[in-house]
C-alpha positions as CSV (number, residue, x, y, z in Angstrom):
1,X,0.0,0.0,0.0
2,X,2.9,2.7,0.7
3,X,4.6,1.6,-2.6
4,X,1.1,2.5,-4.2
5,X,0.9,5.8,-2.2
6,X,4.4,6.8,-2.7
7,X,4.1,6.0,-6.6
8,X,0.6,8.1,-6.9
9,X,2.3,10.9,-5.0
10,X,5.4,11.5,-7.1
11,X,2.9,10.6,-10.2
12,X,0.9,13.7,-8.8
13,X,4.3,15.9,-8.7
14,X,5.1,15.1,-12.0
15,X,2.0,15.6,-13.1
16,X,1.4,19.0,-11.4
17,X,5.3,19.8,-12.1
18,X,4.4,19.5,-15.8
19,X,1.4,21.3,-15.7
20,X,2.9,24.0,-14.3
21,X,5.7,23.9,-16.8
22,X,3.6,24.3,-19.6
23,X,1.1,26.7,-17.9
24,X,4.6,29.0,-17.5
25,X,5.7,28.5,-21.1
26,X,2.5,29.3,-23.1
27,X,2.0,32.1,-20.1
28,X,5.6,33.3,-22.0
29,X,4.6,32.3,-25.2
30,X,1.6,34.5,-24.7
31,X,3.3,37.6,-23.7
32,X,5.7,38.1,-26.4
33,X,3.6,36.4,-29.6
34,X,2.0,39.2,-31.5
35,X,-1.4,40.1,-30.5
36,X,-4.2,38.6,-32.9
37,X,-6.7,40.2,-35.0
38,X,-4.9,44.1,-35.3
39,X,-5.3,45.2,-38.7
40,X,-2.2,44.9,-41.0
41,X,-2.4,49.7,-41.0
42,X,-2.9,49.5,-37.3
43,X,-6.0,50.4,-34.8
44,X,-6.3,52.9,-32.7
45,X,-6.9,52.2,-28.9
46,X,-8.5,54.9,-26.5
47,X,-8.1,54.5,-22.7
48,X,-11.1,57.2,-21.4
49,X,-10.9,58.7,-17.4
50,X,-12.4,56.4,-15.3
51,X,-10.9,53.0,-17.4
52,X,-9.0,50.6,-15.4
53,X,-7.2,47.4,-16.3
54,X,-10.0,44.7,-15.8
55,X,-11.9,46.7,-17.8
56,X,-9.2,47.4,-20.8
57,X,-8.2,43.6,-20.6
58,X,-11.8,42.5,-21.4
59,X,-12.8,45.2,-23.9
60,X,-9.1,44.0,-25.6
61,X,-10.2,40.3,-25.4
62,X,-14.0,41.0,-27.1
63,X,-12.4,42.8,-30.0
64,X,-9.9,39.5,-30.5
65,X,-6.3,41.0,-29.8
66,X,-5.9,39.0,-26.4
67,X,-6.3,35.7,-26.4
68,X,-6.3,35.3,-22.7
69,X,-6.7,38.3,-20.8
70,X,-6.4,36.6,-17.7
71,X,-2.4,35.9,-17.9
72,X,-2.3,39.8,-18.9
73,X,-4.2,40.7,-15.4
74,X,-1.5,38.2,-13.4
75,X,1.5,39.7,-16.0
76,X,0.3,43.6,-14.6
77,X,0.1,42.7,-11.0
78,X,2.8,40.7,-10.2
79,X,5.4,43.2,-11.8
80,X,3.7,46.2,-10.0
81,X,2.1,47.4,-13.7
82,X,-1.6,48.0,-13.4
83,X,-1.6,51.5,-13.7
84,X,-2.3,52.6,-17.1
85,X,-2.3,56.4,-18.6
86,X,-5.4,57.7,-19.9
87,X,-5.1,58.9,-24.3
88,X,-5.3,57.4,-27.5
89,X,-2.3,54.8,-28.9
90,X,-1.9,53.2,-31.7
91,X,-1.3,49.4,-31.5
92,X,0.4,47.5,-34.4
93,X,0.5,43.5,-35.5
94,X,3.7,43.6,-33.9
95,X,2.8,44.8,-30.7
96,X,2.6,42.3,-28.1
97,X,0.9,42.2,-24.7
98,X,3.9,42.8,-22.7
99,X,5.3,45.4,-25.2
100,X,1.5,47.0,-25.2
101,X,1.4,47.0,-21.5
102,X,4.7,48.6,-21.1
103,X,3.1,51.6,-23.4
104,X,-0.1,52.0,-21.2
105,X,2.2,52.6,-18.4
106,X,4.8,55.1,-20.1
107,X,1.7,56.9,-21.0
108,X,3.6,56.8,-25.2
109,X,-0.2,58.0,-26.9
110,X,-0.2,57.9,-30.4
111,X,1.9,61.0,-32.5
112,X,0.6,62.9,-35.0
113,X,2.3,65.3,-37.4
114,X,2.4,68.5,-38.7
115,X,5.2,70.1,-41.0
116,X,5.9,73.5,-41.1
117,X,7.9,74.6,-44.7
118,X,10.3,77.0,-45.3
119,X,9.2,79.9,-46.5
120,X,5.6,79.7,-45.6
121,X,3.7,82.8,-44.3
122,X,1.9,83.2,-40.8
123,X,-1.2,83.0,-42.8
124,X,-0.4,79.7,-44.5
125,X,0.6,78.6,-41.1
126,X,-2.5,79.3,-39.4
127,X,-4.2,77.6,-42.1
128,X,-2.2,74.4,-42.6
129,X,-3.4,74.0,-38.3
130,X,-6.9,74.7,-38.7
131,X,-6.8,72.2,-41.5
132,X,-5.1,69.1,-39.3
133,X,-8.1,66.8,-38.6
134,X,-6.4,66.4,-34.9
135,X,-5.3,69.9,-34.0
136,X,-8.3,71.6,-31.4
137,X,-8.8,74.9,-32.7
138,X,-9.1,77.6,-30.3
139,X,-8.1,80.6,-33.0
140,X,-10.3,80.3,-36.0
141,X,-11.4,83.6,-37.2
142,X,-9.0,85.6,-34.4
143,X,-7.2,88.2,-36.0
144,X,-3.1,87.6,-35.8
145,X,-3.2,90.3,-33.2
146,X,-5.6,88.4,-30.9
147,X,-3.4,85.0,-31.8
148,X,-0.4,86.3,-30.4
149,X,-2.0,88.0,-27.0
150,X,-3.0,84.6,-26.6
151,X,0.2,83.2,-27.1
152,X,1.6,85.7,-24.5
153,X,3.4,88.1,-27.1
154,X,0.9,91.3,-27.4
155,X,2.2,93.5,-29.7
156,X,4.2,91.4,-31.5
157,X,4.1,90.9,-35.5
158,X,3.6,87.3,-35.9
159,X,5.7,87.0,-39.5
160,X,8.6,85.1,-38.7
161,X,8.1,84.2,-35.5
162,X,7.9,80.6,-36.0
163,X,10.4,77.8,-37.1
164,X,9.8,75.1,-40.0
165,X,10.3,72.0,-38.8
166,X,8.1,68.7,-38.2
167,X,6.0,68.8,-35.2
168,X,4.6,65.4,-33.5
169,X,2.0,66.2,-30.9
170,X,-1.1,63.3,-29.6
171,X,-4.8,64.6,-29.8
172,X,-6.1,67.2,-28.1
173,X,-3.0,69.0,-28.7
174,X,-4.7,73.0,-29.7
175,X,-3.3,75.2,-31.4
176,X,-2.2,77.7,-29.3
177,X,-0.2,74.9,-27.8
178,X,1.3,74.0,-30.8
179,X,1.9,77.9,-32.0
180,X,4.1,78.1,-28.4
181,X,6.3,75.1,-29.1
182,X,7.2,76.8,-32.6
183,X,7.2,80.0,-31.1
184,X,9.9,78.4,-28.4
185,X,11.6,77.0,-31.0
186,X,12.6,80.1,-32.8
187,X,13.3,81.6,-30.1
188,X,16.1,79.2,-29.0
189,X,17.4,78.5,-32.9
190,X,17.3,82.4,-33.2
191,X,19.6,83.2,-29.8
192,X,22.3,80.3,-30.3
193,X,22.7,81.4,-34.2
194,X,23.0,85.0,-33.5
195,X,25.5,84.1,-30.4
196,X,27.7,82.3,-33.5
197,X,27.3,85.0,-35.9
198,X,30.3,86.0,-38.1
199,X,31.2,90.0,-36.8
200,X,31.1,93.0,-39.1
201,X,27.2,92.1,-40.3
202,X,25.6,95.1,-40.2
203,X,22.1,93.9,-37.9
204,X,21.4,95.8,-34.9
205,X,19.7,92.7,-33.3
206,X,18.6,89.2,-33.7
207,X,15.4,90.6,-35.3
208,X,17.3,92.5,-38.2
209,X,18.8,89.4,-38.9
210,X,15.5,87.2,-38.8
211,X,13.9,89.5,-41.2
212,X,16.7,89.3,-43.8
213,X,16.9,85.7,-43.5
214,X,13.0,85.8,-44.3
215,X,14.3,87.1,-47.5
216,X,17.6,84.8,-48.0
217,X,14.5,82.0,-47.8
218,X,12.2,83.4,-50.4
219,X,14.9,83.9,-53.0
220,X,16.4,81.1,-52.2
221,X,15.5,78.1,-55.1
222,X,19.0,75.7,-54.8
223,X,20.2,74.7,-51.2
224,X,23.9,75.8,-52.0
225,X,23.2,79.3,-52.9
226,X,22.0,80.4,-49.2
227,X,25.2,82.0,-48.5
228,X,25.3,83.3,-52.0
229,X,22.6,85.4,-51.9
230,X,22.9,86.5,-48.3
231,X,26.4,87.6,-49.1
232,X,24.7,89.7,-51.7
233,X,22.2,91.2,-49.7
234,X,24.4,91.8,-46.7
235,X,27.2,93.7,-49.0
236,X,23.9,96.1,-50.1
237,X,22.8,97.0,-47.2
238,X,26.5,97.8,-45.6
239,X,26.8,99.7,-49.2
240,X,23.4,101.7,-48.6
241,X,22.3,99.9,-51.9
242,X,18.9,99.2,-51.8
243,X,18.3,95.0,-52.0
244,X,15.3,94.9,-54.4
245,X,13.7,91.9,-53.6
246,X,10.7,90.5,-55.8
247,X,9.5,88.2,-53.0
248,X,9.5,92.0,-50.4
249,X,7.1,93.6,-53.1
250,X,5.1,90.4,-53.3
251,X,4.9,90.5,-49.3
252,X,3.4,94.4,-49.4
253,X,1.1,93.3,-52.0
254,X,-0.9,91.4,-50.1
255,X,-4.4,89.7,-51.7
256,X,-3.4,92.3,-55.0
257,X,-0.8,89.6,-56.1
258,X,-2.1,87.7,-58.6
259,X,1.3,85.7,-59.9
260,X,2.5,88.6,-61.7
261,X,4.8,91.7,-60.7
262,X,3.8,95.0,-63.3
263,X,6.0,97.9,-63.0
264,X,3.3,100.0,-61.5
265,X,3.8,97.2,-58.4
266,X,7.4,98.0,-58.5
267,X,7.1,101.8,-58.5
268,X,4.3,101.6,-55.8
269,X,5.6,102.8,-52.3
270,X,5.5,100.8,-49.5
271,X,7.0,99.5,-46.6
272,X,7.9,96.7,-48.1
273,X,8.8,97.4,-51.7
274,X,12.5,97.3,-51.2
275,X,12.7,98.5,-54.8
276,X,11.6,102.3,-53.4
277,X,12.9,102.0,-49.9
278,X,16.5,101.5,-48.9
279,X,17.1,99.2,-46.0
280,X,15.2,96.4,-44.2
281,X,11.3,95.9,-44.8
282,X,9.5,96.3,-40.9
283,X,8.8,92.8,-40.4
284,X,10.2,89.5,-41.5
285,X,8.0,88.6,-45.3
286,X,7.7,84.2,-44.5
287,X,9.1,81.8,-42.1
288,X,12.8,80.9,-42.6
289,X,14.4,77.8,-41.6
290,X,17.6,77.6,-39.5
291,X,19.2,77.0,-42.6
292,X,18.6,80.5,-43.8
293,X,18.9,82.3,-40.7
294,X,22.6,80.4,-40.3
295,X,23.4,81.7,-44.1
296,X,22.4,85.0,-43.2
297,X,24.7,85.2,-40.1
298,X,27.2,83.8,-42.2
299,X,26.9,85.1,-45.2
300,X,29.9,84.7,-48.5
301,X,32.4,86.8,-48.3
302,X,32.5,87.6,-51.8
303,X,31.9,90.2,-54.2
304,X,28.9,89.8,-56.2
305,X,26.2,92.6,-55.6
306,X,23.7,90.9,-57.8
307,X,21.4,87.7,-58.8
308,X,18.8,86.7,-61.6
309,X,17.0,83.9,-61.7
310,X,18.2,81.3,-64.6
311,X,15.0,79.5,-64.8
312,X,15.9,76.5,-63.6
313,X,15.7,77.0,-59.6
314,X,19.3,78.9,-59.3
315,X,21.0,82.3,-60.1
316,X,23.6,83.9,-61.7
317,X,25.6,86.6,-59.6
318,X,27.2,89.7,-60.8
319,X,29.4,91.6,-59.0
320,X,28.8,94.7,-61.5
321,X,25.3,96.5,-62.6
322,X,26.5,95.6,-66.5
323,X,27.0,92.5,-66.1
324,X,24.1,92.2,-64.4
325,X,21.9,93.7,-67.2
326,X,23.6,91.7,-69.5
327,X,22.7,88.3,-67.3
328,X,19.0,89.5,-67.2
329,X,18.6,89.7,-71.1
330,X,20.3,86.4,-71.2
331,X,18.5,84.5,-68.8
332,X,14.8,86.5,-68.8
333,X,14.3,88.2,-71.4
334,X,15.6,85.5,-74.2
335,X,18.7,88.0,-75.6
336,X,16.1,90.8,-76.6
337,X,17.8,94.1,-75.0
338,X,14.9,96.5,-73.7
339,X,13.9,98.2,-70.8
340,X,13.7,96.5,-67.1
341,X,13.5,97.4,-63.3
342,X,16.6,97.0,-62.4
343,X,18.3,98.6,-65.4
344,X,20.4,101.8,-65.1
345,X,22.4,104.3,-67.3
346,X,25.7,104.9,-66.7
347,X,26.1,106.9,-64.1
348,X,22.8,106.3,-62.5
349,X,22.8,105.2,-58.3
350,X,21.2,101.8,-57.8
C-alpha cells in the first residue's frame, strides 16, 4: 500500500510539475507572440478617465487581440504594472501584450504630425493648423493680433516668428499649444545662431537678422546658394544699396498679387517694396528655416552685388550692374535688349 501511495504521490508531482511547466511556457509564449486580430495599418486604442485594467483587458479580449486576458491581469500585477495612462495609442500587429502594456504605463499615446515649410507665411501657417483633422482649434477667425496675445506676445508681428520643422504632438493638442512650441523653437534656434554670428554684419539685433533671412528663404531656389545670396544682400545693405527683392514687393502686395509683378507694383511705395525703400522691410516677409537664418549670419564673403534667376531654380551673380543687365537679357528676357527694373544708365545710383 505505501509503494502504491508513494508512486501516486510522485505521479501527482510530476504531473502537477508538468502542468505548471507548460502553464509557464504558453504564459511566456503569450506575452511576447503578436497580439491577434490588429489590422495589418494598425488600430487605434482609446483608454477614457475612469478606465481601469480589468476593464481594458476584457474590452481587448471582445475585439480579439488577447487571447487570454487573464495571464495579462497576473503579467500587470505581479510586476507592479496595473496603472495605465489615460489617451489614444496606436497598437500595431507587432505589438505584443507585454510590449503594449509597457506603453499604457509610459503613457507613449499615439503622435501625429504636422510640417511647417520653409518659406511659408503666418497665414499659410494658421491655415495648414486649422486644417489638421487632430489639432483643437481655439483661433479660428482671431485676427493675428488676438493670436499672439494669446500666445503671450501682445504687440508682437507674428511674421517670422515661427520655425519650420516637423511637429509630432497626440490629440487634443490645440493650437495655441502647438503655436508656443514653434514660437519656443525660434526663439532658441534664433539666440544660439545669432550668439555664433560671423562680426562686421551690419544687424542691430537678432530681429534684423530674422527679417533678412526671411528674404535669404524666399529667394532662395537651390540649397547651396543660401550663402550666396545673403552675401549679396548683406554687401547692399553695408553699401546703402537698396536689396530689391521681388519676394519683399510680393509680401506688401498682399491679396493684389495675382502671380504677376507690373511695373506699376514696382514703383508703388510701400514699406515693403524694397525697390523704393533703402534698408530692411518692418517685419520678416515668411518663415525661414535655420538654414537660412545660419546663411544670413554667415553670409559669403565675396563680391557679387547681384542675382537673376536662370529658370531652372538657381542664379547667376554679378558683381557689376552691366554684367548684371547683360545676365537678365540672357536669362529672362531671351537676348532681346529692352527696358527693365533693375536697369540703369551709366552713371545712375542703384
Amino acid at each position: 500500500m505505501k509503494q502504491t501511495a508513494y508512486r501516486f504521490i510522485a505521479l501527482a508531482i510530476v504531473t502537477l510539475s508538468l502542468g505548471a511547466g507548460w502553464l509557464w511556457w504558453e504564459y511566456q509564449v503569450f506575452l511576447d507572440a503578436p497580439l491577434q486580430g490588429v489590422a495589418a495599418e494598425g488600430e487605434l486604442l482609446e483608454v477614457e478617465p475612469g478606465s481601469n485594467l480589468t476593464r481594458l483587458s476584457q474590452s481587448l479580449h471582445a475585439r480579439g487581440w488577447l487571447r487570454n486576458p487573464g495571464y495579462w491581469l497576473w503579467y500587470a500585477r505581479w510586476n507592479g504594472r496595473g496603472d495605465i495612462m489615460v489617451g489614444e495609442y496606436r497598437v500595431t500587429p507587432e505589438d505584443t501584450p507585454r510590449s503594449l502594456l509597457t506603453r499604457l504605463n509610459e503613457g507613449k499615446v499615439a503622435q501625429y504630425s504636422l510640417t511647417v515649410v520653409e518659406g511659408w507665411t503666418f497665414s499659410q501657417l494658421r491655415e495648414a493648423i486649422a486644417g489638421h483633422p487632430v489639432l483643437e482649434e481655439t483661433l479660428t477667425g482671431l485676427p493675428d493680433e488676438t493670436v499672439m496675445a494669446q500666445l503671450g506676445r501682445p504687440g508682437m508681428h507674428p511674421e517670422g516668428r515661427f520655425l519650420p520643422d516637423t511637429y509630432h504632438f497626440p490629440r487634443g493638442t490645440t493650437d495655441v499649444a502647438f503655436l508656443q512650441r514653434a514660437m519656443r523653437a525660434m526663439d532658441r534656434v534664433l539666440a544660439e545662431e545669432w550668439e555664433a554670428r560671423a562680426v562686421g554684419l551690419p544687424f542691430r539685433d537678432p530681429y534684423e537678422a530674422l527679417i533678412l533671412a526671411s528674404i535669404v528663404e524666399k529667394e532662395t531656389g537651390v540649397a547651396s546658394e543660401r550663402q550666396l545670396i545673403a552675401g549679396v544682400f548683406v554687401r547692399r545693405l553695408t553699401r546703402r544699396m537698396r536689396l530689391q527683392s521681388d519676394p519683399t514687393v510680393i509680401y506688401g502686395m498682399g491679396e493684389r498679387y495675382d502671380g504677376n509683378i507690373r511695373r506699376r507694383d514696382l514703383l508703388r511705395d510701400t514699406p515693403y517694396n524694397t525697390y523704393r525703400r533703402h534698408g530692411l522691410p518692418p517685419t520678416p516677409i515668411a518663415l525661414p528655416g535655420r538654414d537660412a537664418i545660419r546663411a544670413t549670419l554667415h553670409p559669403d564673403e565675396g563680391d557679387a552685388l547681384y542675382f537673376v534667376a536662370r529658370g531652372d531654380g538657381s542664379h547667376y551673380f554679378s558683381s557689376t550692374l552691366e554684367e548684371h543687365n547683360e545676365a537678365v537679357i540672357r536669362f529672362q528676357l531671351k537676348g532681346k535688349r529692352r527696358a527693365f527694373s533693375s536697369y540703369r544708365e551709366p552713371g545712375q545710383r542703384n
